[in-house]
PQR file with spaces between the fields and no chain letter, atoms N, CA, C, O and H, PARSE charges and radii, in Angstrom:
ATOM       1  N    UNK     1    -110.459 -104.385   38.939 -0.4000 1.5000
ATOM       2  CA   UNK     1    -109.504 -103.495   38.322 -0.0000 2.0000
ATOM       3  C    UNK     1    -110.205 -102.361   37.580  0.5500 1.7000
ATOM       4  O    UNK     1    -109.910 -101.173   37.705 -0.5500 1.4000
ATOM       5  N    UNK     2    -111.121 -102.830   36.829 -0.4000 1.5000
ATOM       6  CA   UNK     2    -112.041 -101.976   35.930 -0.0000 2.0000
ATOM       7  C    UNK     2    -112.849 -100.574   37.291  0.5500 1.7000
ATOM       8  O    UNK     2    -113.040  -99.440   36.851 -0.5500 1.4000
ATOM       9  H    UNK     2    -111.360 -103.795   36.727  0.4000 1.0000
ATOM      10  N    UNK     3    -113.089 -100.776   38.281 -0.4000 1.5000
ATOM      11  CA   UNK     3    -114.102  -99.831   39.101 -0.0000 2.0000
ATOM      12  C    UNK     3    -112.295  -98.990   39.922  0.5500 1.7000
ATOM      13  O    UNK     3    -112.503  -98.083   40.727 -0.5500 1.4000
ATOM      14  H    UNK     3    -112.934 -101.697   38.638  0.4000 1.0000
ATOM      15  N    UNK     4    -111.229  -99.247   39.731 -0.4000 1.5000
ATOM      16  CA   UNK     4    -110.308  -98.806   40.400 -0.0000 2.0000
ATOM      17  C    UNK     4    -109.690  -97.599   39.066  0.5500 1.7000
ATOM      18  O    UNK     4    -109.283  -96.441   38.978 -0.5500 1.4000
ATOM      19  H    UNK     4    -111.060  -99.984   39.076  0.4000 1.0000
ATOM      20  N    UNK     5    -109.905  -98.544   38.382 -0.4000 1.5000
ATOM      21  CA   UNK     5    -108.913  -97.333   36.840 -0.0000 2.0000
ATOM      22  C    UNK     5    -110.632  -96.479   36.691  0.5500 1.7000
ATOM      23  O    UNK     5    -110.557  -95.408   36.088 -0.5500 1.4000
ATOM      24  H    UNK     5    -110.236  -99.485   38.454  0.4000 1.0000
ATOM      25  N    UNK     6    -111.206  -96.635   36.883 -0.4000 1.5000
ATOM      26  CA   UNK     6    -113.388  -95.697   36.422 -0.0000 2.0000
ATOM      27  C    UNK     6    -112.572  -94.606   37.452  0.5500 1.7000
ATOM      28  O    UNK     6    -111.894  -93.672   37.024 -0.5500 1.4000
ATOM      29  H    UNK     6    -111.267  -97.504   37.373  0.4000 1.0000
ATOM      30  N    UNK     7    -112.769  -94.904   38.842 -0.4000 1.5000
ATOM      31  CA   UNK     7    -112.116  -93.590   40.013 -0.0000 2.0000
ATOM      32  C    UNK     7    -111.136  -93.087   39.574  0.5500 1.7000
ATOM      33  O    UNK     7    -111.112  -91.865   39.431 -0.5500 1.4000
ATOM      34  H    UNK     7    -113.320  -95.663   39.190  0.4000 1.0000
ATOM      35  N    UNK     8    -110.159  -93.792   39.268 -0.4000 1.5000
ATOM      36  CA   UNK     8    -108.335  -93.101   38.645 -0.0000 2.0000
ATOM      37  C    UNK     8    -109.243  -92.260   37.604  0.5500 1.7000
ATOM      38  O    UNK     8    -109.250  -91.051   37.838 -0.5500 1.4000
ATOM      39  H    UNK     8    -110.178  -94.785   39.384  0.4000 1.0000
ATOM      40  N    UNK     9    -109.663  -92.492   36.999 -0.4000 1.5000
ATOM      41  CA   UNK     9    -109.955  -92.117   35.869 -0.0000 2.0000
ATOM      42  C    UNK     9    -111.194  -90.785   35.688  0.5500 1.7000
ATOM      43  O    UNK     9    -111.215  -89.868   34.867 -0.5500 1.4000
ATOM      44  H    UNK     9    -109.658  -93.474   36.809  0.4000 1.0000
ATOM      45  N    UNK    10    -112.103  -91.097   36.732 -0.4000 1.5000
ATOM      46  CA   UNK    10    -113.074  -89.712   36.666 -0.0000 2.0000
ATOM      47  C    UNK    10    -113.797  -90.415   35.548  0.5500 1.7000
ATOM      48  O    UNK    10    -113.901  -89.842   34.463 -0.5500 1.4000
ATOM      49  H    UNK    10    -112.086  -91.842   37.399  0.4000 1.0000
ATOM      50  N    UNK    11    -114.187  -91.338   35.691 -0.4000 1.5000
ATOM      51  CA   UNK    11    -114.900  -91.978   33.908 -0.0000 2.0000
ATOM      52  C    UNK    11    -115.563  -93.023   34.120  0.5500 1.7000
ATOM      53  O    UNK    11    -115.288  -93.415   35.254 -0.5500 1.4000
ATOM      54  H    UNK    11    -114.103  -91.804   36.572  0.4000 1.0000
ATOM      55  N    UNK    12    -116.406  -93.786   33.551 -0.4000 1.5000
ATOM      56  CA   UNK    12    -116.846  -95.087   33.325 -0.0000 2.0000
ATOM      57  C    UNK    12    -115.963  -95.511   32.250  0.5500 1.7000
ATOM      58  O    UNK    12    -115.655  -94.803   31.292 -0.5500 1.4000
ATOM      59  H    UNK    12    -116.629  -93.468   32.630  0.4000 1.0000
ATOM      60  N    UNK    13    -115.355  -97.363   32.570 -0.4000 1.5000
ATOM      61  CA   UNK    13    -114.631  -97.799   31.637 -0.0000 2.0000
ATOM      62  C    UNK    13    -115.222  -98.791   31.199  0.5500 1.7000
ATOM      63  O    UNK    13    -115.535  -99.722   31.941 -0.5500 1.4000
ATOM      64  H    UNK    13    -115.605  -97.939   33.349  0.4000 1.0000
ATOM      65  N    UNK    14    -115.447  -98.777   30.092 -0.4000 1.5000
ATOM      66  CA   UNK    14    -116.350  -99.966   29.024 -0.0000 2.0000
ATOM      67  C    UNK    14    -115.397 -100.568   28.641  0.5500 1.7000
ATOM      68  O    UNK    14    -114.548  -99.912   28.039 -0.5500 1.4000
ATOM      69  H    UNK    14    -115.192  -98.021   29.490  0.4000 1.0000
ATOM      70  N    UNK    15    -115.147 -102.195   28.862 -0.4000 1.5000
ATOM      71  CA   UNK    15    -114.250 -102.420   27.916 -0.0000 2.0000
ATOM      72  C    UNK    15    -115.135 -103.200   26.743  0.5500 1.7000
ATOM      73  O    UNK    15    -116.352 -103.353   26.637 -0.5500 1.4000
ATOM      74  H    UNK    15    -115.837 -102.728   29.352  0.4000 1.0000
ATOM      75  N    UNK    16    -113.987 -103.645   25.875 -0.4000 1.5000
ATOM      76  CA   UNK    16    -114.881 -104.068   24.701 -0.0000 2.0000
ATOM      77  C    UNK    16    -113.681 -105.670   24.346  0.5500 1.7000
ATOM      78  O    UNK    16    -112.559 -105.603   23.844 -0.5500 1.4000
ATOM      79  H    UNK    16    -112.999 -103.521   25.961  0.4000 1.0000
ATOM      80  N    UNK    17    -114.409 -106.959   24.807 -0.4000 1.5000
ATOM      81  CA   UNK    17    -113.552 -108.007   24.914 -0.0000 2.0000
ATOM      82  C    UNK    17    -113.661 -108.490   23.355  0.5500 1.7000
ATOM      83  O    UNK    17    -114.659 -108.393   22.640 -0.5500 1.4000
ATOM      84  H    UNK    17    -115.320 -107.014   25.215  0.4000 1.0000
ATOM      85  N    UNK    18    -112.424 -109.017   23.018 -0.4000 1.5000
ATOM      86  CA   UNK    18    -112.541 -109.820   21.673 -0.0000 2.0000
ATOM      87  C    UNK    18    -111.400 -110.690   21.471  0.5500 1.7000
ATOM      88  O    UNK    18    -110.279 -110.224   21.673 -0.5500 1.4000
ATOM      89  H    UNK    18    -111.614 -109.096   23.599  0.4000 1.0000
ATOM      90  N    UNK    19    -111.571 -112.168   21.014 -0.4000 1.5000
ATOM      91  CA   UNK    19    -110.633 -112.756   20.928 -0.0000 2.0000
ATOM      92  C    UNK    19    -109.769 -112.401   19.821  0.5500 1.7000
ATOM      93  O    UNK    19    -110.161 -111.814   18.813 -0.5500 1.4000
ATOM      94  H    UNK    19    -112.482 -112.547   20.850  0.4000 1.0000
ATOM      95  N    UNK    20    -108.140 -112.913   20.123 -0.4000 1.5000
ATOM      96  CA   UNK    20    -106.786 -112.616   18.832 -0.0000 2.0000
ATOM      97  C    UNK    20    -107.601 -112.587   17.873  0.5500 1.7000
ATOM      98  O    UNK    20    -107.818 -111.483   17.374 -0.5500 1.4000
ATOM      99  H    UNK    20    -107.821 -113.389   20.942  0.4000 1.0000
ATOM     100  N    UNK    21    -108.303 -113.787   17.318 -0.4000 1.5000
ATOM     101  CA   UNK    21    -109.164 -114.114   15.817 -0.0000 2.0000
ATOM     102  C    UNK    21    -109.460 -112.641   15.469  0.5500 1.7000
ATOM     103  O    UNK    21    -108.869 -111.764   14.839 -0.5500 1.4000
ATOM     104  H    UNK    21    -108.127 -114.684   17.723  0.4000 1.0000
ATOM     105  N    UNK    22    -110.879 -112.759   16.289 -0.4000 1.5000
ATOM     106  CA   UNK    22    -111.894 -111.539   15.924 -0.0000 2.0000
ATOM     107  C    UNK    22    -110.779 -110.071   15.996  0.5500 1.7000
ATOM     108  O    UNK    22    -111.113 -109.359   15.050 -0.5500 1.4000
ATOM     109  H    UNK    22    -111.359 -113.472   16.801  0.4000 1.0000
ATOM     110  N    UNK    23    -109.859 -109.549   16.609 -0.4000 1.5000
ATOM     111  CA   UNK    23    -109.484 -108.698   16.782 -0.0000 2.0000
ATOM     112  C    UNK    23    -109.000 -108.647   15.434  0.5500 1.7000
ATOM     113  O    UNK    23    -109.523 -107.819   14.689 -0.5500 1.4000
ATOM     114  H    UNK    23    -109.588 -110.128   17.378  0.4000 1.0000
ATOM     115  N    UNK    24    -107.996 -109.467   14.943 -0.4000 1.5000
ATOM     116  CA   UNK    24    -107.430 -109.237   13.992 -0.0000 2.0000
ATOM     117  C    UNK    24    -108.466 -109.418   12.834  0.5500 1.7000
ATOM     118  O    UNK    24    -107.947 -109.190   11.740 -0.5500 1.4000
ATOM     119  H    UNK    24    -107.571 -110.140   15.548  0.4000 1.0000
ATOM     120  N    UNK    25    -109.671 -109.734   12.777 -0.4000 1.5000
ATOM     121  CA   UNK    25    -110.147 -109.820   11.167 -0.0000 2.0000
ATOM     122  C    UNK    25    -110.964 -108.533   11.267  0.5500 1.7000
ATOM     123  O    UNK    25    -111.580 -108.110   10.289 -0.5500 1.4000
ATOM     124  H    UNK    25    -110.092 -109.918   13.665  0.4000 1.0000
ATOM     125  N    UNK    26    -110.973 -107.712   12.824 -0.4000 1.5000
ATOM     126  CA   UNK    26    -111.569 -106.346   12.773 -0.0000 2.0000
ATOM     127  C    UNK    26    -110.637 -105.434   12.254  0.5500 1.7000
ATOM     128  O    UNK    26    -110.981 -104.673   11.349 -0.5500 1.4000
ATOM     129  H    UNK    26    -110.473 -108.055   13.619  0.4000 1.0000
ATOM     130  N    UNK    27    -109.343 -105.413   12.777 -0.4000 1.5000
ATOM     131  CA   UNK    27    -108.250 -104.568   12.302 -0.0000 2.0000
ATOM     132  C    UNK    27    -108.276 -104.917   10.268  0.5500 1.7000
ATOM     133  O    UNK    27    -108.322 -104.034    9.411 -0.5500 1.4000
ATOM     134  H    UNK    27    -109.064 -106.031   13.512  0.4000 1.0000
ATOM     135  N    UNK    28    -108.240 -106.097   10.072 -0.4000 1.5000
ATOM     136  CA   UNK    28    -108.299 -106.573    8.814 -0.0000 2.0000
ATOM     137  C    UNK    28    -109.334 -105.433    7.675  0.5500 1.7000
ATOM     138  O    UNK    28    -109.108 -105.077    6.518 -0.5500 1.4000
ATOM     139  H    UNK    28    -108.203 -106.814   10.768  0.4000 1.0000
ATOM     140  N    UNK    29    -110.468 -105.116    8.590 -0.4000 1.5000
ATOM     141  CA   UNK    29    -111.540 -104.741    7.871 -0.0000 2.0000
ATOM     142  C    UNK    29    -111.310 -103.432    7.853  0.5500 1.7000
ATOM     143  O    UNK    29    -111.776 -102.734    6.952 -0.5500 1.4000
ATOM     144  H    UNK    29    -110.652 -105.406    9.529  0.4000 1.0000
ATOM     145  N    UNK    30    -110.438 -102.844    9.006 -0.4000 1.5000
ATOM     146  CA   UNK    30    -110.518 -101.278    8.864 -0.0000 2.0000
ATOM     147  C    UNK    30    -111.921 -100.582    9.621  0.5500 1.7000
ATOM     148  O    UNK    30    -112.526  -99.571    9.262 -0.5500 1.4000
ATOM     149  H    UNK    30    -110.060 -103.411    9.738  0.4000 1.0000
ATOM     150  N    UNK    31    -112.247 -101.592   10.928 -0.4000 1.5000
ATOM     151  CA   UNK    31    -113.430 -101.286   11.728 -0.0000 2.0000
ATOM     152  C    UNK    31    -112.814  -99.970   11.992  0.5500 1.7000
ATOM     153  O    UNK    31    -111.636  -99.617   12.050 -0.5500 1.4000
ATOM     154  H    UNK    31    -111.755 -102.413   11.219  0.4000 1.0000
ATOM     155  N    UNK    32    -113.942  -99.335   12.136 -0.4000 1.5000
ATOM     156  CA   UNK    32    -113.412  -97.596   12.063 -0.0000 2.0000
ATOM     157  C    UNK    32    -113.231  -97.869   14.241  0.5500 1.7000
ATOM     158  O    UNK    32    -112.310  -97.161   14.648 -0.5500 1.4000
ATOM     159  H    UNK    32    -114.899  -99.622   12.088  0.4000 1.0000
ATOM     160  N    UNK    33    -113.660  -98.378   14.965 -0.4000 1.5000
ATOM     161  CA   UNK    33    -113.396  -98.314   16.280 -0.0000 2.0000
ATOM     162  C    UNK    33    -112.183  -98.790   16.913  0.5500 1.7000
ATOM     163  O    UNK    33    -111.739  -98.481   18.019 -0.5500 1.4000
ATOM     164  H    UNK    33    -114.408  -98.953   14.634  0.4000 1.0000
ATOM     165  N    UNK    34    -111.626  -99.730   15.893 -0.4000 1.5000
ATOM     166  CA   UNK    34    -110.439 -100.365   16.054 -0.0000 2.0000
ATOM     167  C    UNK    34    -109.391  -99.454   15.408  0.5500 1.7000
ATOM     168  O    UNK    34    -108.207  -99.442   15.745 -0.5500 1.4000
ATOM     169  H    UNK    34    -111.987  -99.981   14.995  0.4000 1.0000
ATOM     170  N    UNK    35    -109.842  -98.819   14.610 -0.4000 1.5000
ATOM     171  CA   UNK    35    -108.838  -98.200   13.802 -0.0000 2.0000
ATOM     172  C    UNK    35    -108.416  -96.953   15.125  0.5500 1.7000
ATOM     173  O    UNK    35    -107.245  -96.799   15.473 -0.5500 1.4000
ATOM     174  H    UNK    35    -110.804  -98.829   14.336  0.4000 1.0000
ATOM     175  N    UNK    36    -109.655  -96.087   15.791 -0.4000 1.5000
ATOM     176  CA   UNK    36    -109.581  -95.009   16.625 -0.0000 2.0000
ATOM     177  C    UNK    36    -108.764  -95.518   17.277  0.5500 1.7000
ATOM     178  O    UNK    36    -107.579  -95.202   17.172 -0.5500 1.4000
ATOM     179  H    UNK    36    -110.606  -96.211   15.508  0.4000 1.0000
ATOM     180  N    UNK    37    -109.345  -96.747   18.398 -0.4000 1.5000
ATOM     181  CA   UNK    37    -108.871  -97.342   19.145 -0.0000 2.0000
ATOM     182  C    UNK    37    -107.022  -97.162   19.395  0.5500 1.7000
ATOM     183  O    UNK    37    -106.359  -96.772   20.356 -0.5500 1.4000
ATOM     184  H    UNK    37    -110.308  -97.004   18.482  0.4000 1.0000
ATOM     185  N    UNK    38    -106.645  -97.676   17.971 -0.4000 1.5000
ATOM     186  CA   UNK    38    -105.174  -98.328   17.754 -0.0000 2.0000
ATOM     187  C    UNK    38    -104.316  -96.920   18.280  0.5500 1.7000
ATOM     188  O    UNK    38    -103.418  -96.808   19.114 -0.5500 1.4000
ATOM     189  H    UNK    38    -107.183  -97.993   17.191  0.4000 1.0000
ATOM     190  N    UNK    39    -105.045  -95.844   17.359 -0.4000 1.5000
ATOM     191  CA   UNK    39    -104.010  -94.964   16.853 -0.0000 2.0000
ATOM     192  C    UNK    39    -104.334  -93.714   18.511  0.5500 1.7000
ATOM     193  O    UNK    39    -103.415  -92.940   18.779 -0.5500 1.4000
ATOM     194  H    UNK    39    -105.774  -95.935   16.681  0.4000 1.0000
ATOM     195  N    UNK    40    -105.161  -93.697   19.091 -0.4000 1.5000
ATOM     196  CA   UNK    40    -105.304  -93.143   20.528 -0.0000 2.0000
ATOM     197  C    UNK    40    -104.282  -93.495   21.624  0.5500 1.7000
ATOM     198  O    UNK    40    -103.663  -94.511   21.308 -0.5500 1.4000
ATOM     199  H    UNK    40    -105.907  -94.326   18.873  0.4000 1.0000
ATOM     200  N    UNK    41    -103.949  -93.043   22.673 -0.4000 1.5000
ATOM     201  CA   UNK    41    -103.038  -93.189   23.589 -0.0000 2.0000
ATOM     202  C    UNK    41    -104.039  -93.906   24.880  0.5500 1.7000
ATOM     203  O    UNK    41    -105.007  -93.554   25.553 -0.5500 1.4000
ATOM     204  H    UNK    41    -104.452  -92.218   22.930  0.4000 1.0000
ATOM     205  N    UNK    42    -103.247  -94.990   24.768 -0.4000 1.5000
ATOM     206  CA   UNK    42    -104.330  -96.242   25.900 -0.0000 2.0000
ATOM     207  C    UNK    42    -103.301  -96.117   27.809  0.5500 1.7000
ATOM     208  O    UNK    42    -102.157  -96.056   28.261 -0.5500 1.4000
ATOM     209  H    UNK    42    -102.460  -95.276   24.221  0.4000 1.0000
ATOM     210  N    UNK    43    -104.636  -96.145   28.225 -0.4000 1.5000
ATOM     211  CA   UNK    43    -104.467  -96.422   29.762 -0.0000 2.0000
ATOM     212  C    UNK    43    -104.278  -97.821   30.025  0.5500 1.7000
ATOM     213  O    UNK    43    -105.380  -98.362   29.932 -0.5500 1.4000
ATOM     214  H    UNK    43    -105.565  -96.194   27.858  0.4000 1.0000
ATOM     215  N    UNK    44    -102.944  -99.057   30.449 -0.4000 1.5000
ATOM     216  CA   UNK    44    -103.257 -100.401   30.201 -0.0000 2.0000
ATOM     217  C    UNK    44    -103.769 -100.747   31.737  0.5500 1.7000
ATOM     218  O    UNK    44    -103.264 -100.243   32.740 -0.5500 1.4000
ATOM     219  H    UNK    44    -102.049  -98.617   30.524  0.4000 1.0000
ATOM     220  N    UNK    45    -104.514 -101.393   31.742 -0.4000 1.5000
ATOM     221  CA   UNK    45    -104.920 -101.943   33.373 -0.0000 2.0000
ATOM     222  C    UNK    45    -104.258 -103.176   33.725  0.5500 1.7000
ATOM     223  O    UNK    45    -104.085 -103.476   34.906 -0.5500 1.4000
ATOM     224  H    UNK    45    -104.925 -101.802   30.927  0.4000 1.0000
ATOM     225  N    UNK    46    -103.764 -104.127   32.489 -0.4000 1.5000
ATOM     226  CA   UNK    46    -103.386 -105.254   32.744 -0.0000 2.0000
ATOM     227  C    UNK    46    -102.613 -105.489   30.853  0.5500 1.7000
ATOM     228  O    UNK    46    -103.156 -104.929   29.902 -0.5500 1.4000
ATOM     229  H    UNK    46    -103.905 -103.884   31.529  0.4000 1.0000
ATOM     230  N    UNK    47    -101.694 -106.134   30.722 -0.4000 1.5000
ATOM     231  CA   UNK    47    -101.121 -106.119   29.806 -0.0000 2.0000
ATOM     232  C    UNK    47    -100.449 -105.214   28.912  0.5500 1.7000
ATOM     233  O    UNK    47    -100.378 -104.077   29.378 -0.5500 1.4000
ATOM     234  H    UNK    47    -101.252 -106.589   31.495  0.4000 1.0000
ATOM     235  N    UNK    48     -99.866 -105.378   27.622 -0.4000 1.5000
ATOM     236  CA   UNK    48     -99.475 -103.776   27.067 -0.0000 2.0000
ATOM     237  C    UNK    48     -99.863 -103.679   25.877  0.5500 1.7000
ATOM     238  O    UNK    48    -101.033 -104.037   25.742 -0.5500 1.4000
ATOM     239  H    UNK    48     -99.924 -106.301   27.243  0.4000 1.0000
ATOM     240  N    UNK    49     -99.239 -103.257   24.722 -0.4000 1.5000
ATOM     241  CA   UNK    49     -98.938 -103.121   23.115 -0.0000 2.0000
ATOM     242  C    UNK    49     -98.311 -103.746   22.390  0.5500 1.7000
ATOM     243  O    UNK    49     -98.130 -103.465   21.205 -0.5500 1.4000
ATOM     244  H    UNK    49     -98.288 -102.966   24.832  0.4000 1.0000
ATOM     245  N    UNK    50     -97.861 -104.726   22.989 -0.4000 1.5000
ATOM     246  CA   UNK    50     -97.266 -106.211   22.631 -0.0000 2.0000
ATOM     247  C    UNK    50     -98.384 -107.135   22.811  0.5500 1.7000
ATOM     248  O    UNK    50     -97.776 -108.164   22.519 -0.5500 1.4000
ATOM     249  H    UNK    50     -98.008 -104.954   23.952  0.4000 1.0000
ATOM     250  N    UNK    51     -99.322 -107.446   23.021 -0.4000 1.5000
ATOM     251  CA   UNK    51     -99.903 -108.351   23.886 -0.0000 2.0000
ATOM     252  C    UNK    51    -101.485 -107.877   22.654  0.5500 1.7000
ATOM     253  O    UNK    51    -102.431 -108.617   22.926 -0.5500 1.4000
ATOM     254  H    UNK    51     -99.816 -106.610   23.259  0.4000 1.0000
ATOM     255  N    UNK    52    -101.783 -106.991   21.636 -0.4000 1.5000
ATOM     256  CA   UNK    52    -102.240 -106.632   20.688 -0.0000 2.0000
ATOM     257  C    UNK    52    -101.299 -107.322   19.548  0.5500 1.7000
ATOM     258  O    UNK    52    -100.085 -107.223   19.365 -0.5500 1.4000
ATOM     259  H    UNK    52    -101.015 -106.390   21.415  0.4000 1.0000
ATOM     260  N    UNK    53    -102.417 -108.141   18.768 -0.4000 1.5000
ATOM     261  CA   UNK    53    -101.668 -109.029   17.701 -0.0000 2.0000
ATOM     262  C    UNK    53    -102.010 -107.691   16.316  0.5500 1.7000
ATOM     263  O    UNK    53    -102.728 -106.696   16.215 -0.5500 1.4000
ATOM     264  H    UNK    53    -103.403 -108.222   18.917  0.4000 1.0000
ATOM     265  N    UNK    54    -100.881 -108.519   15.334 -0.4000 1.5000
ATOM     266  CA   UNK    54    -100.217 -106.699   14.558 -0.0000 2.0000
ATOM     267  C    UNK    54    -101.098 -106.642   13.717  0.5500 1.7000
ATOM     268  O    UNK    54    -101.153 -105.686   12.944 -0.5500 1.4000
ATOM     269  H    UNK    54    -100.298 -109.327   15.415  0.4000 1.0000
């Protein structure tokens, strides 16, 4: 999926995996990448914005 959305895309796609836990004690901290992340307009390859714990 990842080398199909890189072509769609004109880009290399890095993803960056993290479990519910870790996600949320990054959002918790105010990780400045999570913070970009959140507030940017996302391409989903598989899942949505529900599926991001709050």
């Amino acid at each position: 999926m990842l080398e199909a959305a890189s072509g769609t895309l004109g880009l290399t796609v890095n993803p960056t995996i993290l479990t519910r836990k870790e996600f949320a004690k990054r959002v918790k901290a105010q990780e400045s990448f999570l913070t970009r992340a959140r507030e940017q307009p996302k391409v989903w390859i598989t899942g949505g914005e529900s599926d991001l714990p709050v």
